[in-house]
N, C-alpha and C positions, 0 to 999 in steps of 0.2 A: 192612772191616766187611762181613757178611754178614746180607743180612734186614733191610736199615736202611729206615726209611718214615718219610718228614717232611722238615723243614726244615733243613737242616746250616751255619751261619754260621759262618765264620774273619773273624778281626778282625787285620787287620795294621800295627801300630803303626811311623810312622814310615818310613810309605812316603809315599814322594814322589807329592805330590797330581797329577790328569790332568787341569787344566780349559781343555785344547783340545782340539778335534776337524776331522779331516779330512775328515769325513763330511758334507756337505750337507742330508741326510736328518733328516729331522724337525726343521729348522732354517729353514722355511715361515716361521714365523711369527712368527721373531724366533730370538734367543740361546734355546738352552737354558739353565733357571735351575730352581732348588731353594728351599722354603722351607717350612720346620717347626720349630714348637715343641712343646715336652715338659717340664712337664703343662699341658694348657689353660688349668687352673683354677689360682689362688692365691690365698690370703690373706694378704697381708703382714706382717698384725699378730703371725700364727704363724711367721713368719721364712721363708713358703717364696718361691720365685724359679723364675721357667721359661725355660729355655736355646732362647734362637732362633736359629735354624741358614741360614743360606742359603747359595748358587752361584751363581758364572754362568759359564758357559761360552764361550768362544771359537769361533764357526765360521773356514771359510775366507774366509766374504765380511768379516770382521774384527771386532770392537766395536765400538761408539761410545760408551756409555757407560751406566752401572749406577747405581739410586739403591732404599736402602732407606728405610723410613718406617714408625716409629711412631706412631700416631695415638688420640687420645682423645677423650671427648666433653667438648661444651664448658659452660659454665658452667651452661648452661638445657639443658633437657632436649631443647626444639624447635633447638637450634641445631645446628651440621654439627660434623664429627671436625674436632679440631685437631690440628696438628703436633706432638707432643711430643720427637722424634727424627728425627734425618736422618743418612745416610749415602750418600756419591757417589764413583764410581770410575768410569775408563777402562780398567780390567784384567780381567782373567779374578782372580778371587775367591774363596775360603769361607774362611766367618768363622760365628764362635758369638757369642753376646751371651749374658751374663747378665742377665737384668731381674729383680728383686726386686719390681716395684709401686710405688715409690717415687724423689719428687721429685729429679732427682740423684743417685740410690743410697743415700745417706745422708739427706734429706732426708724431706718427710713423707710419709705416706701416700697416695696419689690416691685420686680418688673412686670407689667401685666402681661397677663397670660392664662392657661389651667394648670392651676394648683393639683395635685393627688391625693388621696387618704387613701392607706389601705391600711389594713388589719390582720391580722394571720394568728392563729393559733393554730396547736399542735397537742394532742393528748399523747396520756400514758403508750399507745400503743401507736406511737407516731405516724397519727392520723391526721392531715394540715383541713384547714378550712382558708379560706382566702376572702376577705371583699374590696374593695375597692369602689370610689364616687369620688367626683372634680367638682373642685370650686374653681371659678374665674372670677380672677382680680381685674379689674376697668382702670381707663385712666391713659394718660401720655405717656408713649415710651420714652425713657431718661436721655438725653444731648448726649452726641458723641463727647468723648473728652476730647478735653482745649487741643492736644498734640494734634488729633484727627482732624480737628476743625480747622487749625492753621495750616497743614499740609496742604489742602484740598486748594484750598485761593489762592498757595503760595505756586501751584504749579499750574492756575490757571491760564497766568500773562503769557509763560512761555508755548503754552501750546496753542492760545488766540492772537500770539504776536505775526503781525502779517509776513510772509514776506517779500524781500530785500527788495523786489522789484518796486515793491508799492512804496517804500522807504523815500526815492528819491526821484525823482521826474528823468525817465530816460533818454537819449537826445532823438529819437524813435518817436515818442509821446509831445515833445514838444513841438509846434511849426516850425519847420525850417526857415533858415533866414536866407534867402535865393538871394542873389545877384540881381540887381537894379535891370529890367530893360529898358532896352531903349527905344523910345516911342521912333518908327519910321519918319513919319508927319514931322515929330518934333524937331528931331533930326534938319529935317530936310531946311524946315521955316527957320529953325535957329531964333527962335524969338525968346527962348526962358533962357535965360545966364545962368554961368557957372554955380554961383549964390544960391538960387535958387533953385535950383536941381539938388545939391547939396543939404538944403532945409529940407526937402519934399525927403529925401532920401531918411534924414536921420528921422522924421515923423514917422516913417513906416518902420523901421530898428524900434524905436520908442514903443508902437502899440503893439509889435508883437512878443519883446522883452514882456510887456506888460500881462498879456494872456498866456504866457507860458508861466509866470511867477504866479498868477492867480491860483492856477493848476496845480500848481507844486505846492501853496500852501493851504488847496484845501484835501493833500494827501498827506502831509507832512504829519499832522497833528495824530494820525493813528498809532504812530510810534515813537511820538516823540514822549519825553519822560514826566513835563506835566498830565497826559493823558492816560499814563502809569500808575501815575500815583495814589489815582482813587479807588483804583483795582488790589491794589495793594494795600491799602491803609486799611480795608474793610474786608482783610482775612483777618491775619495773625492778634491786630489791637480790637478785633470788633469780639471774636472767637469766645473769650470767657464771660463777656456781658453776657452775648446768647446764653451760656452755660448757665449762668450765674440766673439769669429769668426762668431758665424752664426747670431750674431744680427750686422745687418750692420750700418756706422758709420751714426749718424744724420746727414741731409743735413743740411747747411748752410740757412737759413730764406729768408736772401735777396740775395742770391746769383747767382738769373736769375732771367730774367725780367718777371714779369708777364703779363706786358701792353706795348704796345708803341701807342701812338697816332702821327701820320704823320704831317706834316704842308706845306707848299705852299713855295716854295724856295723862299729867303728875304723878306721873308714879317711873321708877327706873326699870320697869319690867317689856326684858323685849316681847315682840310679836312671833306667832308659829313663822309665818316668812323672813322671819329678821334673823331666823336660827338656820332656815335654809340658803338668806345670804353667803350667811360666814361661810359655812361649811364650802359656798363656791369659792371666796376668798383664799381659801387654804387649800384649796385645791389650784389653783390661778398661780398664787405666791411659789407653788412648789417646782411651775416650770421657770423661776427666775429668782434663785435663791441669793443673788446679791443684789437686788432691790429691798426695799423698806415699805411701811407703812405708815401713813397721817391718818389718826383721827381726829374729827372733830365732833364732840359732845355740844346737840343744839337744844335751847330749851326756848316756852314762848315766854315771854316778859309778864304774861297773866299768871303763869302759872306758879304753885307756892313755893319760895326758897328756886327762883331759877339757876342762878349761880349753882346752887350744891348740885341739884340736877343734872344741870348740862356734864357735872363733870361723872356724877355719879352712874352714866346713860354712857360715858366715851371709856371708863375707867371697867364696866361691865363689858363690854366689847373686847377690848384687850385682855385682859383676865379671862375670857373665853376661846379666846385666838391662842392664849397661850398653854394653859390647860385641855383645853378641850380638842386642840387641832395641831399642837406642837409646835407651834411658832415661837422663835426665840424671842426674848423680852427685849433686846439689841435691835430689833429689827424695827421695834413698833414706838412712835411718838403721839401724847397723846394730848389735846390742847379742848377749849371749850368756848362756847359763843353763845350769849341770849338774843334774841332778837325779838323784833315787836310784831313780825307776825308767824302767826300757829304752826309750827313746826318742833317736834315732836323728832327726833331723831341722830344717827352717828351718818357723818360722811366719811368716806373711805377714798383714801388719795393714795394710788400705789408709785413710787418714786423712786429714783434709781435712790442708789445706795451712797452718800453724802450728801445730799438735797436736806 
């Protein structure tokens, strides 16, 4: 290259890893170690997962021993990171993790927030190095439970119930019903008879019976028990449907493929990266060692004898899982599938353990 300006990366697959050193130097203050994650952020609900990466390294003064830790926050907001993940060695190390954000991999969602990594070794002459880096999970904090959500409405009525005063029309609030006067004039002239004095009389009782009952019933209805009852019906019975909506439905275990490892058209030979698959497999499978394994051997329908193939492609997989990387033969099921278009390959379905 001529005139080149920048950064030039070579990535070499399947070089044997270097994690000793002879060098004493910058090894002060413990083991040299590594640790990063990629992407920071995830949501789990959208299917994403962030790959954490760490090392440790071997001086001349020796190991003593290596411990990772995932950490989360705990129930309350004021309480300290809990342990959710542990990982302990006395070796020289690097390992990847995939973490999804969720309870056991399959399991539910955590609660969003920042996640911890940290890392710590300690050599022969009990020397600590320390790192630490956060991941944040995204997403809806989980519904109080149903007990919390009934309580809240059930103690609403009583502390918005009005009172007593407003309850019942006081004899204060209504118009008084005064005493007839008597007209002077009318008096005098004598012209309206008894009769009629008497009808004029009970028309005035009548209209103002009438606006004091108005009054009272449009105070009544605040506390009466139909007006109760929709305050009430839409705590305690409404309480778990909420619950039941914001907790979203479980995914299905096997229901996307977690692996595929590639293979070389008609022929059952895997690919360099189909070796580097596994090896993540067996590494994956070992933080959950009472789940299982689906394969499925694919072949294309062009290509010769697809039957034997597909099975001869899932049956090479497993027999490398279990020689090469120590996974029990109990753990792994192995099934086959031709299809009509080009695909060349094993899918890998990690599943709890009786799936």
């Amino acid at each position: 290259m001529n005139n080149f300006k920048g950064i030039l990366l070579f990535f070499v697959y399947n070089q044997p890893l270097t994690l000793s050193s002879e060098d004493e130097l910058g090894s002060q203050a413990g083991p040299p170690i590594s640790l990063g994650a990629s992407p920071g952020t995830i949501d789990p609900e959208k299917g994403e997962g962030s790959i954490i990466e760490f090392s440790v390294v071997e001086t001349p003064a020796g190991l003593m021993s290596w411990r990772f830790q995932l950490m989360g926050p705990g129930e309350k907001a004021a309480d300290d990171m809990v342990p959710l993940q542990e990982v302990k060695g006395s070796a020289p190390v690097f390992h990847q993790i995939y973490w999804n954000g969720r309870s056991k991999y399959f399991g539910k969602t955590l609660t969003p927030g920042r996640y911890e990594c940290i890392l710590t070794a300690t050599d022969m002459k009990n020397r600590s190095n320390k790192k630490r880096i956060w991941v944040t999970v995204e997403g809806v904090p989980p519904a109080p439970p149903p007990a919390a959500a009934a309580a809240k409405p059930a103690a609403a009525p009583a502390a918005a119930a009005p009172p007593p005063a407003e309850l019942e029309p006081s004899a204060e609030e209504a118009p008084p019903v005064r005493a007839r006067a008597i007209d002077p004039a009318r008096a005098r002239s004598g012209s309206r008879t008894r009769s009629a004095r008497a009808a004029a009389r009970l028309a005035r009782l009548g209209r103002t019976a009438k606006g004091a009952k108005s009054r009272s019933t449009r105070k009544v209805p605040v506390a009466t028990e139909e007006s109760k009852a929709p305050t009430a019906e839409v705590g305690p019975h409404a309480a778990p449907a909420a619950t039941a909506a914001a907790e979203p439905a479980p995914k299905a275990r096997s229901g996307a493929v977690n692996y595929q490892v590639i293979f070389t058209r008609n022929t059952p030979n895997i690919t360099r990266d189909g070796e580097n698959i596994l090896a993540r497999v067996a590494d994956t499978m070992h933080y959950y060692p009472l789940d299982n394994i689906n394969l499925v051997g694919y072949a294309y329908a062009g290509e010769t004898e697809p039957e034997k193939l597909a099975s001869q492609r899932a049956d090479l997989v497993a027999k490398l899982l279990i020689e090469r990387h120590g996974m029990k033969s109990e753990r792994i099921r192995v099934s086959k599938k031709v299809v009509d278009n080009e695909s060349y390959k094993v899918e890998i379905y990690i599943v709890a353990g009786g799936q």
